[in-house]
N, C-alpha and C positions, 0 to 999 in steps of 0.2 A: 952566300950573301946575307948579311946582318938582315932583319927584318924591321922598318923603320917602327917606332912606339907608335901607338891609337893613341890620342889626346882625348880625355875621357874627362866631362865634369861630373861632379854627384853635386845635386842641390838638395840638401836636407836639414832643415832648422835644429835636429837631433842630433848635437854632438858625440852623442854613443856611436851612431849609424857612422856618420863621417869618421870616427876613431878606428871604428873597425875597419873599415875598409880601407882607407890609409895604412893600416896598422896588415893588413891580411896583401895587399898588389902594390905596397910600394916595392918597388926595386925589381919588377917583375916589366913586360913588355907593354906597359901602359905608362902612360905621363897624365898622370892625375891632377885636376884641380879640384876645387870641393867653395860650393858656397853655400849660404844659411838663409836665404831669401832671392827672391826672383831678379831683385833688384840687383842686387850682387852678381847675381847669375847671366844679367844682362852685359853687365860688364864685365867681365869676362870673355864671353863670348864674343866681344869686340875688341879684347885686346889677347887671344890666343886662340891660336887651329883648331881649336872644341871640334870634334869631329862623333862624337855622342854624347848623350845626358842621359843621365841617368833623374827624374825629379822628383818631391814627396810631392802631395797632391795638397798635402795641411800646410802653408807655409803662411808667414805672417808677411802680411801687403797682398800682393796678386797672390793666386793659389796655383797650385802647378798649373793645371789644365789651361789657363789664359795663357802664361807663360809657354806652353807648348803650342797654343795657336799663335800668338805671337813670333817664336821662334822660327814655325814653320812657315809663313806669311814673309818673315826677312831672309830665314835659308832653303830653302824647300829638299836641301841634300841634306840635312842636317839630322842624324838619326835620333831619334826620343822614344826614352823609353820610359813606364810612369810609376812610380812607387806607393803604395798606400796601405792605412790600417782597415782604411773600408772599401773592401771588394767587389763592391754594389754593381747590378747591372748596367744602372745609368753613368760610373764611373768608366768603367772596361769599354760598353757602348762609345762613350763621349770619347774617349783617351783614341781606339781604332781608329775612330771617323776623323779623327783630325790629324791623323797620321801617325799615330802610334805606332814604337818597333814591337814594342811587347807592353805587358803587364804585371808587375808586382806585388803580394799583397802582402803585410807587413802580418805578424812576426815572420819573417825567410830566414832557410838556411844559407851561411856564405856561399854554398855548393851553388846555390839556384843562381847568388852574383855573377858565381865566378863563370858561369854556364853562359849565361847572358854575356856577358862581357865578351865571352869566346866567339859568341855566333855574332856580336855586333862587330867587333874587328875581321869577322872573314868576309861579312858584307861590306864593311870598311875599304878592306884590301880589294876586294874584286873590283869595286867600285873607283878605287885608285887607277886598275887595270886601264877601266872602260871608260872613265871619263864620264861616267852617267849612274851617280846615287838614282834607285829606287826614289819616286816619292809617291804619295797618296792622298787622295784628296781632302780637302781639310772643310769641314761644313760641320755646322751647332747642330744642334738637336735634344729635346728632353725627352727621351722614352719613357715609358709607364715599366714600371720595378715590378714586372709581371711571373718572371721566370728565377725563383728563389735557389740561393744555391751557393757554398764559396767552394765546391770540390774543383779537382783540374778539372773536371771534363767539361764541369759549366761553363770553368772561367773560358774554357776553350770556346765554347758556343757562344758568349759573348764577342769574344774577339771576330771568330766568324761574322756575327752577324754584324759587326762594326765593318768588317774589311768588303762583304758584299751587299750593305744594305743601297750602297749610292751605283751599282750596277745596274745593267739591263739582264743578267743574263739569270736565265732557268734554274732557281735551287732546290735538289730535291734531298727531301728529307726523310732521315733513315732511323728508327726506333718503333721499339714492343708498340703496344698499344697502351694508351695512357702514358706516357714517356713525356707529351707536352709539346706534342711536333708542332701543332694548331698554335700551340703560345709561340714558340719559334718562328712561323708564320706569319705572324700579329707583329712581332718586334720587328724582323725583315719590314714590313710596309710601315710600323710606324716611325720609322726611322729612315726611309729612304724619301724620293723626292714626290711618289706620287703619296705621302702620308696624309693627305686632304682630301685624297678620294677616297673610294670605297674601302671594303677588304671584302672580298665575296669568298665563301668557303664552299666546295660541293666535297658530298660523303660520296664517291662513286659506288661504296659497299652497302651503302642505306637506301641506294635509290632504286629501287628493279629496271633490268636492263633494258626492257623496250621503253622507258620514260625517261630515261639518261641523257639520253642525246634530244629529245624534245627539252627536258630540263639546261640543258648547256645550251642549246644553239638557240633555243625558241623556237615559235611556230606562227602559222599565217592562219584565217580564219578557214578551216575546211579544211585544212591540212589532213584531220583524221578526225575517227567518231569523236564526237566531243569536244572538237577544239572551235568551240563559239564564238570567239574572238583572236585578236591578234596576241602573241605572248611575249615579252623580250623574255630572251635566257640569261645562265647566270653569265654569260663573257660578256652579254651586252651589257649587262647589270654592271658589271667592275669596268666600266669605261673611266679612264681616269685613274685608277687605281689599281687591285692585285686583287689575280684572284688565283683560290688556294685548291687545286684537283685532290684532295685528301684519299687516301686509298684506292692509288690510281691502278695499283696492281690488279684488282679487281672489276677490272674495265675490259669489254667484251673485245674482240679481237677488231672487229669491225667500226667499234667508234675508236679504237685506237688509230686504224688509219685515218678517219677523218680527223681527229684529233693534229697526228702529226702534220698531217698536209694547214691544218689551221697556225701550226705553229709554224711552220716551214714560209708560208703565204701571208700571213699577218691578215689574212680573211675569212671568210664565214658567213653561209647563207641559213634562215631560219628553215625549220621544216616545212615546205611546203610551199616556198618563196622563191623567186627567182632575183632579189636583189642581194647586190653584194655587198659584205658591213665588211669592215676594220675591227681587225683585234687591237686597241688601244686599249692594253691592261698591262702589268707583270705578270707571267705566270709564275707559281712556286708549287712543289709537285709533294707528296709524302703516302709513305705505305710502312707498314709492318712486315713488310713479304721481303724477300729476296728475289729480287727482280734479276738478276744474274741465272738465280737457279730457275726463274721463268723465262727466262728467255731461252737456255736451255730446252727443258721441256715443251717451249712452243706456244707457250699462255702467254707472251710476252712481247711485243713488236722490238726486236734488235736495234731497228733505227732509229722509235723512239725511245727505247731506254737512252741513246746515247744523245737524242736531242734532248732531252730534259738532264740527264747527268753534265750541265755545265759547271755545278757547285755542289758539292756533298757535306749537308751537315748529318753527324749521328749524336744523338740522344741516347745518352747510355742508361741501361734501367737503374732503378732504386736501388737495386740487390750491389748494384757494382759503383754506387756514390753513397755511400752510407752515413756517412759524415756531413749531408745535408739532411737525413730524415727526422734530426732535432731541432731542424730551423724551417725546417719545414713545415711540421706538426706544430712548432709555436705560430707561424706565419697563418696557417688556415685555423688554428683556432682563434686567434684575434680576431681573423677576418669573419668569422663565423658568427663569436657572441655580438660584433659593433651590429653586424647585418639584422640580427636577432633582437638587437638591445637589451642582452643578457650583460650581467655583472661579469667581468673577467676570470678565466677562467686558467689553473695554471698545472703542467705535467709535474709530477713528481720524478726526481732523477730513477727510481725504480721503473716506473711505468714507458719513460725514454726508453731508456735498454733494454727493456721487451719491444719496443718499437723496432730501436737496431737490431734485434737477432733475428726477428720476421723476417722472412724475403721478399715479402709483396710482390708479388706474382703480376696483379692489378698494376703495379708501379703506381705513379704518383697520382692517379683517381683514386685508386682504392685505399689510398691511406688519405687522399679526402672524402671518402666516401664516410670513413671510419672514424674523420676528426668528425665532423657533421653530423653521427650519432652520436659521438659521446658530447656532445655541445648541447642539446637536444635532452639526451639523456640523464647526464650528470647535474643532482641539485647542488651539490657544495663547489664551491670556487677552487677545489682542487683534485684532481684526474689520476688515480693511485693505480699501479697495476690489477687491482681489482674490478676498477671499472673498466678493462679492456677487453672485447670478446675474446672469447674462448679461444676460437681458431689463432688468435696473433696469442696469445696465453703461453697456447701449447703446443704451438708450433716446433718449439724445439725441445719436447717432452719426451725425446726418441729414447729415453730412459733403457731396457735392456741393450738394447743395440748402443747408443753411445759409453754405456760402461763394458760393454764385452769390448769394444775399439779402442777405448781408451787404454784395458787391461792388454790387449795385443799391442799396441804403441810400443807402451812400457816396457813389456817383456822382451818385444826385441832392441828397443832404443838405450834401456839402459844403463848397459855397457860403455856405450858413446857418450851418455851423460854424465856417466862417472868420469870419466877419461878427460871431458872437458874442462870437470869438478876441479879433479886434481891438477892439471896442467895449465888451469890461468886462464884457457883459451877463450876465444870469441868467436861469434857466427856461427851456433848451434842451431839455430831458430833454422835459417838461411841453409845450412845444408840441408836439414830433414827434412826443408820443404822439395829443394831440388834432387831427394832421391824418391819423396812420394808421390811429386806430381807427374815427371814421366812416366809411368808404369799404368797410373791413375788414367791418363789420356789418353796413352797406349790400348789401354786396355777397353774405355767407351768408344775409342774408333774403330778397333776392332767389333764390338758387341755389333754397332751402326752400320755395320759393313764401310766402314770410311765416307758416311753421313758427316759431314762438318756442318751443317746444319743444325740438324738433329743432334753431335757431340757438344756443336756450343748452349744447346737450350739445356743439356743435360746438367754439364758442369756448371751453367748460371754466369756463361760470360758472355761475349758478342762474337761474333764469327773472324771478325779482325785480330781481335785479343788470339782466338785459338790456332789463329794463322799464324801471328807470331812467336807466339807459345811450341808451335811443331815444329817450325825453321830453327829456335835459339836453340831447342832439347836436341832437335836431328832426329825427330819420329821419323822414321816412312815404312812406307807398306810393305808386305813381306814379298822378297822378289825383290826391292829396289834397294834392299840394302845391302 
């Protein structure tokens, strides 16, 4: 059976954009239209089955973003998806919340169109199925441009936090330390409905354990030595608003069952008190731990882990978004000399690319830790690789050992090199990686005794990545294979 075409508008004032894409899926299973303004775009959409939009965000009259609340406001089935040169978190943010299918940011490869387009016509088609488009709820909002970044994985955090910030439900958050879970945090409640009340954050790792649960729940006067008056805690304190359990991994066994039965119950009585309050907060939860492998081990309550896993965002380190830590470093040092009322102050493209070969271990405190000294430190209005400390210097100074590896490379690659030379071919890069990295992973699971834990901190990725890393290669263990 034929499969009937998707009816697809593109609205984009950029005739290049509309060329290509006309020029790349006509004659393909789409029935394209294309307009140059919202206004155009309007009509359209009233006089043909538009069943997705594709829209730039720059457009001259209304700007996409009205145009998508609009659109969604008179279709609520109506899939939108948003295109832009500025990637910004209050864009991505806004574009989610008001029911965005996806996010675009301009310059893209046609791949990423044609990608889109694929996954909007299978929601299309299901959706023909059931008789019932997905839709999402559509609400304004201006968040604070707090969490910097145009790599996939931020843009992914952004969409996250657009698609749960209008929920009730539990998000916990998953990244190193310094990663910006707390800012992830901030954005959740500043963009969601309780954004007028509080944000209360507790360090469950900062507080010593017999003051944990007096600091969370409160306490009554004589509760214990020292408690001379009445206390509210901090869940009293986030009434109205969200409050943030930050390193909840490290929460003693026993205030995790009270904790749960608090979430369970939407109640809570202070230390020492016999009256019963109301949890009237958000909760959102975050650890650097793997709460899986605590749970496991027995450090970890099973049934709270899965009440608070109602949403999972991860933050992936510095090391593995590399391509923000030049907009990054520019972003805290602006912010550094306004703070300071220093004269501007500017990176050298040298002193950048020793930023990118760093690994920042720290993630993104410690490369503010690092902008903040040289802000501080540097008198000339320009920041040369000599002003960077030592450690980011020479961090990749592995000098004997990277030229003995390099000269092993060589000597067995090439052969292959030449072979490629002579015969024209393509995807040199791309085989040599996939005959070095399984052996390479093989071989740190092996060392770990089959630590995925401990193999993903080795190799500098996240425990997801090495998951899917050993499924695509086909590692396993000796015996299973």
């Amino acid at each position: 059976m034929e499969l009937q075409p998707v009816h697809i508008l593109v609205v984009d004032d950029e005739e290049s954009i509309r060329w290509v894409i006309r020029k790349t899926f006509s004659g393909s299973e789409y029935d394209l239209h294309f307009a140059a303004s919202a206004e155009e775009a309007a009509q359209v959409v009233k006089a043909e089955p538009v069943e997705f939009v594709l829209v730039d965000i720059n457009l001259p009259g209304d700007d996409g973003l009205t145009f998508l609340q609009q659109q969604k406001a008179l279709h609520p089935e109506l899939l939108m998806a948003v295109i832009t040169g500025q990637g910004t978190m209050h864009n991505t943010v806004t574009a989610m919340k008001l029911g965005a299918f996806d996010f675009v940011t301009k310059p893209f490869d046609i791949d990423e169109i044609e990608s889109l387009f694929k996954r909007a016509a299978q929601a299309i088609r299901l959706a023909r199925k059931r008789h019932d488009m997905p839709q999402a709820p559509a609400r304004g909002g201006a968040p604070e441009d707090s969490i910097i970044g145009k790599s996939r994985s931020v843009r992914e955090i952004y969409k996250s936090i657009g698609r749960v910030a209008d929920t009730d439900l539990t998000v916990l958050i998953l990244g190193e330390s310094g990663t910006g879970k707390e800012l992830i945090a901030r954005a959740i409640h500043q963009n969601s409905g309780q954004a007028e009340g509080p944000f209360v954050a507790v360090n469950c790792a900062a507080i010593p354990r017999d003051l944990l649960e007096a600091e969370l729940f409160g306490y009554e006067k004589g509760a214990f030595t020292g408690a001379t008056d009445r206390k509210a805690g901090r869940i009293e304190l986030a009434r109205g608003g969200t409050l943030l359990l930050d390193e909840i991994g490290d929460m003693s066994l026993d205030l995790q069952a009270k904790l749960l039965r608090v979430l369970q119950e939407r109640e809570f009585q202070r230390v020492g008190g016999l009256d019963t309050l109301r949890l009237e907060a958000r909760v959102l939860a975050a650890t650097n731990q793997s709460l899986l492998q605590a749970v496991e081990e027995g450090r970890f309550r099973r049934d709270l882990y899965y009440r608070i896993n109602s949403f999972t965002i991860e933050a992936d380190p510095l090391r593995e978004r590399r391509e923000d830590i030049p907009l990054l470093a520019d972003h805290l040092l602006a912010r550094g000399t306004q703070r300071l009322g220093l004269p501007p102050r500017t990176l050298t493209p040298a002193a950048k690319q020793a930023l990118l070969q760093y690994d920042w271990p720290g993630n993104v405190r410690e490369l503010e830790n690092v902008v903040k000294s040289l802000t501080i430190m540097t008198r000339t209005s320009v920041i040369d690789v000599d002003d960077l400390p030592r450690t980011i210097v020479g961090a990749r100074g592995a000098g004997d050992v990277g030229e003995t590896f390099e000269r092993s490379v060589l000597q067995i690659w090439q052969p292959l090199i030449h072979q490629y030379v002579q015969e024209g071919r393509s995807g040199l890069l791309h085989e040599m990686q996939a005959h070095l990295e399984r052996p390479l992973i093989r071989q740190v699971l092996l060392d770990t005794r089959w630590n995925q834990v401990r193999t993903a901190e080795i190799l500098g990725i996240n425990r997801n990545t090495l998951r899917t890393r050993i499924a695509a290669l086909g590692i396993r263990k000796a015996g299973d294979e």
